[in-house]
N, C-alpha and C positions, 0 to 999 in steps of 0.2 A: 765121038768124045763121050765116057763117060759122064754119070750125072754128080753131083756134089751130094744127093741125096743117096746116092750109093755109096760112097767114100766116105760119108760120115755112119751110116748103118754099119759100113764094114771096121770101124772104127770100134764102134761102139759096143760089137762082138770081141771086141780084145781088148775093152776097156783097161784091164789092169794089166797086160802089159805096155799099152801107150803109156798108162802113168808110169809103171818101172821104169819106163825109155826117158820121158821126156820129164818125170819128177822125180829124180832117183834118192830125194831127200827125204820123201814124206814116207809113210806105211799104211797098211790097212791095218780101218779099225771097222767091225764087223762090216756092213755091204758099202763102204766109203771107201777112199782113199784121201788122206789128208796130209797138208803141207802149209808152209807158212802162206805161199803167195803164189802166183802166177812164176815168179823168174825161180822158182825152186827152193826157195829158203825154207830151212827146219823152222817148224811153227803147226798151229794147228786152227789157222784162219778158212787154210780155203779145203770145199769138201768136193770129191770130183764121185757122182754115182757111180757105183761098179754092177746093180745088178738094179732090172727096173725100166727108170729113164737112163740106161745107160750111159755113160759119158758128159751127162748134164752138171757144170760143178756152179758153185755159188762160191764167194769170198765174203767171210762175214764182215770184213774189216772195209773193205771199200763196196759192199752194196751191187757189185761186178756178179755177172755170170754169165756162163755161154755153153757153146760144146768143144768136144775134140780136137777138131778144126783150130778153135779159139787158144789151146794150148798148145800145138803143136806151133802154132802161127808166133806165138808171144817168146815162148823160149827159143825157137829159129832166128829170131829180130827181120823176120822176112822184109822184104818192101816190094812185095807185091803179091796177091793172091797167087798167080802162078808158080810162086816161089812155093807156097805151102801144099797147095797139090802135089806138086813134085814130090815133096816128101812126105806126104801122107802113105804118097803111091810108092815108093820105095817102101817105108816101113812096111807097108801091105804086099809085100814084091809083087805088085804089078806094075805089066810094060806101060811105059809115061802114054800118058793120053795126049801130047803134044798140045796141052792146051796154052793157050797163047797168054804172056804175063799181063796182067791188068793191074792197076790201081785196087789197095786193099777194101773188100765191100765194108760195109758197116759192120756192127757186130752185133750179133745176133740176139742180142738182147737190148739195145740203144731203147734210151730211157729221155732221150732230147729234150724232147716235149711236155715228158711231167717237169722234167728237170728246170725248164725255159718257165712255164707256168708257176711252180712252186717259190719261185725266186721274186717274179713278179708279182703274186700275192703276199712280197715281207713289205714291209715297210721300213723307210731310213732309219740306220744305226745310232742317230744322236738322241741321246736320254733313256737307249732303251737297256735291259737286263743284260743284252748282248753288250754294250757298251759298255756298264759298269764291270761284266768279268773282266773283256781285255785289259782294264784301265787297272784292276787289280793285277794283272801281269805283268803292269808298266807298260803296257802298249795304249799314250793318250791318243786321242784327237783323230783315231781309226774310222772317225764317222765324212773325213773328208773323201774315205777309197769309195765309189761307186759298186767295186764289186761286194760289197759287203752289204747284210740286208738284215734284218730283226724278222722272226717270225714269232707271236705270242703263243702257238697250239700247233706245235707240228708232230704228224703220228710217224709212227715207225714201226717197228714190228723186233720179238728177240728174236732169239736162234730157234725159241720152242714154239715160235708163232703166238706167241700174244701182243695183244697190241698195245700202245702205251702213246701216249702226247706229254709235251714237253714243249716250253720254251726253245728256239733254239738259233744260234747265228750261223745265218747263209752268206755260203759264199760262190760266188757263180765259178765258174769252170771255163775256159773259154780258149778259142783256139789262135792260130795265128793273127787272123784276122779279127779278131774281138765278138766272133760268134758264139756264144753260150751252147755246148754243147753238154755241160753236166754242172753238178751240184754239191758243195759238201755243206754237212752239216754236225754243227758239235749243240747237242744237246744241253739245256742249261737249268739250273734249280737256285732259288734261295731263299731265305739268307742265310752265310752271306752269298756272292754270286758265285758259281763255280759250275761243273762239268757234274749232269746228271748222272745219278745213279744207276748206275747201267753198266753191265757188262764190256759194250762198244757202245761210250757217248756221244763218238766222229765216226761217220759214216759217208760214201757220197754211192753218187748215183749218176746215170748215163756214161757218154762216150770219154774216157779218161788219157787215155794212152794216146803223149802226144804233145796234149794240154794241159792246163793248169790254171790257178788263178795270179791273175795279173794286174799288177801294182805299178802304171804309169807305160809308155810304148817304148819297147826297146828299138834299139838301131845294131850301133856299134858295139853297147855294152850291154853287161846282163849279171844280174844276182840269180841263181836258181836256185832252190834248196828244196827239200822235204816237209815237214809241215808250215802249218797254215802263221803260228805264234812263232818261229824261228826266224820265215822272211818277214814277218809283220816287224819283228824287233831290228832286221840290219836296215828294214827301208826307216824307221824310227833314226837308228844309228848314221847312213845313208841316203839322204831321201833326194839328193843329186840322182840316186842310179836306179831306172826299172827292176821290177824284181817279180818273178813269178814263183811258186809254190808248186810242186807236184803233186803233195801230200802222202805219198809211199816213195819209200829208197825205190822200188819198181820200178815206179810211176816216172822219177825223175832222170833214172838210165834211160828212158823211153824219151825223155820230152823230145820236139821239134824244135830245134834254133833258126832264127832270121837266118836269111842270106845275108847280111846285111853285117853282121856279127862278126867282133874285130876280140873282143876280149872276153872270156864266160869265167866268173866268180862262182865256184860251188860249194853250196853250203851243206854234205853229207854231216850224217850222225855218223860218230865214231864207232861201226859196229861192225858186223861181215855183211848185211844187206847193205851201208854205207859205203864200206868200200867197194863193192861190187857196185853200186852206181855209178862212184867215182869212176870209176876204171871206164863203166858204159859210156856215160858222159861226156868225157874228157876226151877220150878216142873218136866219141863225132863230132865233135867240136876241130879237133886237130882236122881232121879230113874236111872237113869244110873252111879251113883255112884258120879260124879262131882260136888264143891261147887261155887253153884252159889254168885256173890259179882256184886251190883249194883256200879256202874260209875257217879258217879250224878255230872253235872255242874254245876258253879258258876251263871250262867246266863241263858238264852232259852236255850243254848245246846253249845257242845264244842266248836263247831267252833268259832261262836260269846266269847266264852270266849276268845282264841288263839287273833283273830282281835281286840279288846277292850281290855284287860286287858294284853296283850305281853305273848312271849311262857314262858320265866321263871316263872312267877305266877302261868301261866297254869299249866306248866309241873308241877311246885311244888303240884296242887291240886293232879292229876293224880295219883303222884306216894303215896301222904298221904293215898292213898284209893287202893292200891298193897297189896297183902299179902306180906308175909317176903321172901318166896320163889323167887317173882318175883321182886325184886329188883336189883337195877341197877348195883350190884356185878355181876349179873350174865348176865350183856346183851351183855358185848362182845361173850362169847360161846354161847348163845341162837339168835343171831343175825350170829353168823358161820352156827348153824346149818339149819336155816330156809333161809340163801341167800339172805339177807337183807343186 
């Protein structure tokens, strides 16, 4: 059996054309190759080396990097490491090393740990600056979610490597099981309260793909949507129904659903990374038995509906677009059992 360490060197010798194959959106710009994301979207977020560390890319938008491996794996939607050897080793034409399918390893940049620590050095969300911006968004009383955290002095770094601190609200990252495995964080200045000045004032960091931040425990039903202020406002609108965040259209074609999961609400932005989540989304939900139902706002996306058109309107779109099951009969007991 070959090694991973050879399969990623021989990769790494034909960096650009693994990106031509496997990112056929993006181009080079001098020794990079850039694209919107990881799932190929035109943009110019994530940078994959072409010459150097070869094959090494960063995303500036979610904090994410890895090798090769790590894109070949992500545009494949593999479910198992064996699966991406396989086709590493084709790309490469060489004969299959017959290696046996496993469980995906971690990724090779897993940031857990700061991620786990960072979170636990914020302190609770009530009174603090993170508080008063959501509250300017119309998102109140945000200080009852656990996963949400205030940090007064958190650093980060630009794209040109300086470093900068800031205010900023955390929100954990967390997997099925309510394990913290990453972090986002939106940057904040005032007055009045708002979204630092910054290039990218939301950022996260660690293991992403999968997970998300989660807003009460799902079962049978499920809100999922894209950013962090979209599901913050349908659980506002909704607060009968769990709801998790992926924070990237990517991110949210990737997530993991319960087995358990009878009904998935999705909350895409209306865009071509939107609908290409929808589509991801939808399709794993149907094969695991669960009837996907798209979320559509009146305007760019919920939030801006809640701020501009008031919650009663809102809320009233929200609930026209519920099955009958999840109707507001039933959100005192579905609001008991989830602790909401």
């Amino acid at each position: 059996m070959r090694s991973i360490a050879f399969i990623r060197d021989q990769l790494a010798e034909r960096a650009l054309a693994v990106c031509q194959t496997y990112l056929p959106n993006g181009r080079r710009s001098g020794q990079y190759w850039v694209v919107g994301d990881l799932a190929g979207s035109k943009g110019r977020s994530l940078y994959v080396r072409l010459t150097g560390r070869a094959g090494k890319w960063t995303d500036s938008a979610t904090g994410e990097h890895g090798d090769l491996i790590d894109i070949i794996r992500h545009t494949g939607n593999h479910h198992s490491f064996g699966e991406t050897i396989a086709e590493a080793e084709r790309f490469l034409s060489l004969p299959p090393s017959h290696q046996q399918p496993t469980a995906l390893s971690p990724a090779s940049s897993d940031r857990t740990g700061t991620a786990r620590r960072l979170f636990q050095s914020g302190q609770p969300l009530g009174g603090t600056l993170a508080d008063a911006y959501l509250t300017s968004r119309g998102l109140v009383d945000c200080h009852r979610y656990d996963a949400l955290r205030f940090h007064k002095k958190c650093f980060g770094r630009t794209a040109d490597g300086n470093r900068f601190a800031y205010p900023a609200l955390l929100a954990a990252i967390t997997d099925l099981d309510g394990n913290i495995t990453g972090l986002h964080r939106t940057w904040l200045s005032a007055p009045p309260p708002s979204k630092a000045p910054l290039d990218e004032p939301r950022r996260s960091l660690g293991r992403m793909i999968g997970n998300g931040v989660r807003f009460g425990s799902a079962h049978d039903v499920l809100i999922a949507g894209e950013g962090l202020e979209t599901v913050l406002t349908l659980t506002a609108l909704l607060p009968w129904i769990p709801a998790v965040a992926a924070l990237t259209a990517t991110h949210l074609g990737l997530l993991e659903l319960p087995d358990t999961l009878k009904r998935l609400y999705i909350a895409s932005d209306n865009d071509d990374a939107g609908q290409m989540a929808w589509r991801a989304l939808s399709a794993k939900a149907i094969q695991r038995g669960a009837a996907p139902t798209a979320l559509i706002p009146q305007l760019k996306d919920w939030n801006d509906d809640l701020r501009l058109l008031g919650f009663a309107h809102t809320q009233s779109l929200a609930l026209s677009q519920l099955c009958p099951e999840d109707a507001p009969a039933l959100a005192s007991s579905a609001c008991s059992q989830n602790g909401l």
